[in-house]
C-alpha positions in Angstrom: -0.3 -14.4 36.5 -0.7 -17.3 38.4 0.7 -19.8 36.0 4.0 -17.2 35.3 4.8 -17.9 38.8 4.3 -21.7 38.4 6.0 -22.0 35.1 8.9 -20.2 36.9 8.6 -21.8 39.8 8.6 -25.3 37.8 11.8 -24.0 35.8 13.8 -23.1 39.2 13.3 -26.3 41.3 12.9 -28.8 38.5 16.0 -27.5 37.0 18.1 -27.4 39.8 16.6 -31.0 40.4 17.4 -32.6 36.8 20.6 -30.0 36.8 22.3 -32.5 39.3 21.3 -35.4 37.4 23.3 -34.1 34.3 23.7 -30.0 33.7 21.7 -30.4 30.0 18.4 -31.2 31.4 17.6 -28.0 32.5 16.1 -27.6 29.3 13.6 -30.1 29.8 12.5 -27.8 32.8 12.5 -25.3 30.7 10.2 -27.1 28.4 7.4 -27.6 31.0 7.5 -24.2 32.7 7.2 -22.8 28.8 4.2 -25.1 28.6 2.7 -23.6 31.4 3.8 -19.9 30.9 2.0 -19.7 27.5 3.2 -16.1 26.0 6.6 -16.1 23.8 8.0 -12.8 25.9 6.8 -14.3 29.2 8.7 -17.6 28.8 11.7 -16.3 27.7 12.1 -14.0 30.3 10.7 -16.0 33.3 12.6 -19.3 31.4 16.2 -17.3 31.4 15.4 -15.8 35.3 14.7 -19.4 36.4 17.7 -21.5 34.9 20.0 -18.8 36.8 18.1 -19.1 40.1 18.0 -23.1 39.4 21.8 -22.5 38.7 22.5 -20.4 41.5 20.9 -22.7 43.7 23.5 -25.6 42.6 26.9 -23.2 43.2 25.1 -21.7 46.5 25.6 -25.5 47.3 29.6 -25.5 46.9 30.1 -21.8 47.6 31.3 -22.9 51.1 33.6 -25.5 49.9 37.7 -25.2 49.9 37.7 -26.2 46.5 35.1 -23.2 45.1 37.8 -20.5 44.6 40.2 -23.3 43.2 37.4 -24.3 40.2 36.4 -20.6 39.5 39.9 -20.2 38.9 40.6 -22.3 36.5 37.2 -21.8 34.5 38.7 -18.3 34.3 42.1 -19.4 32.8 40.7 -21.8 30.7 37.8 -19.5 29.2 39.4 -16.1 29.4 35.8 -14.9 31.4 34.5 -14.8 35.2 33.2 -18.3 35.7 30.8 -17.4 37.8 28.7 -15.0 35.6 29.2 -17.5 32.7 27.9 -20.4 34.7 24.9 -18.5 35.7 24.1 -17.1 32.0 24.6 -20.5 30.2 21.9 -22.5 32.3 19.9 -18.9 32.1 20.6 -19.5 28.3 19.5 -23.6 28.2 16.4 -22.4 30.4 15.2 -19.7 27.9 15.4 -22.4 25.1 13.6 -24.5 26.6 10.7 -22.3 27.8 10.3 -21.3 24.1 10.4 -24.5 22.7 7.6 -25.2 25.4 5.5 -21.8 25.1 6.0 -22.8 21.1 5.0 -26.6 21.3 1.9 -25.6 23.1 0.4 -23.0 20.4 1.5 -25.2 17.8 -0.2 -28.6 19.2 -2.9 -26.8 21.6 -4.7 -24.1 19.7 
């Protein structure tokens, strides 16, 4: 139980760290909270709840800007979808990936 709530935790600050580096390196925290999560089920679901907190965490940032309304706008034009809900569930997405990749890498090199 204890290292689900790391692994998690790992995956929300880490990616929101690396996330404002550039927005694909989420996956990488993915990848190490995986590691420490272990179980396939586990990391997926902790990995997909964690990139959208990490995510949610970088729009919370410019929710208060002039410009916020403006940019979910135009994601809506250009993709024919809310871009807020899409934002979210693509780093959820990158997250889960990368938690399974980790919970993987670690039975396959580990046990």
């Amino acid at each position: 139980m204890k290292k689900d709530i790391l692994g998690c935790a790992v995956i929300v600050v880490l990616g929101a760290a690396l996330t404002v580096a550039h927005w694909v390196l989420v996956v990488i925290a993915g990848i190490l909270g995986g590691y420490l999560i272990e179980d396939y089920k586990k990391s997926a679901l902790l990995g997909f709840v964690g990139g959208v907190l990490a995510w949610l965490l970088l729009v919370l940032r410019f929710a208060g800007s002039g410009h916020f309304g403006a940019v979910l706008s135009f994601v809506n034009a250009v993709a024919g979808l809310p871009a807020l809900p899409l934002t979210l569930i693509v780093g959820g997405i990158l997250s889960l990936l990368g938690a399974l990749i980790g919970a993987t890498g670690k039975k396959a090199f580990v046990h």
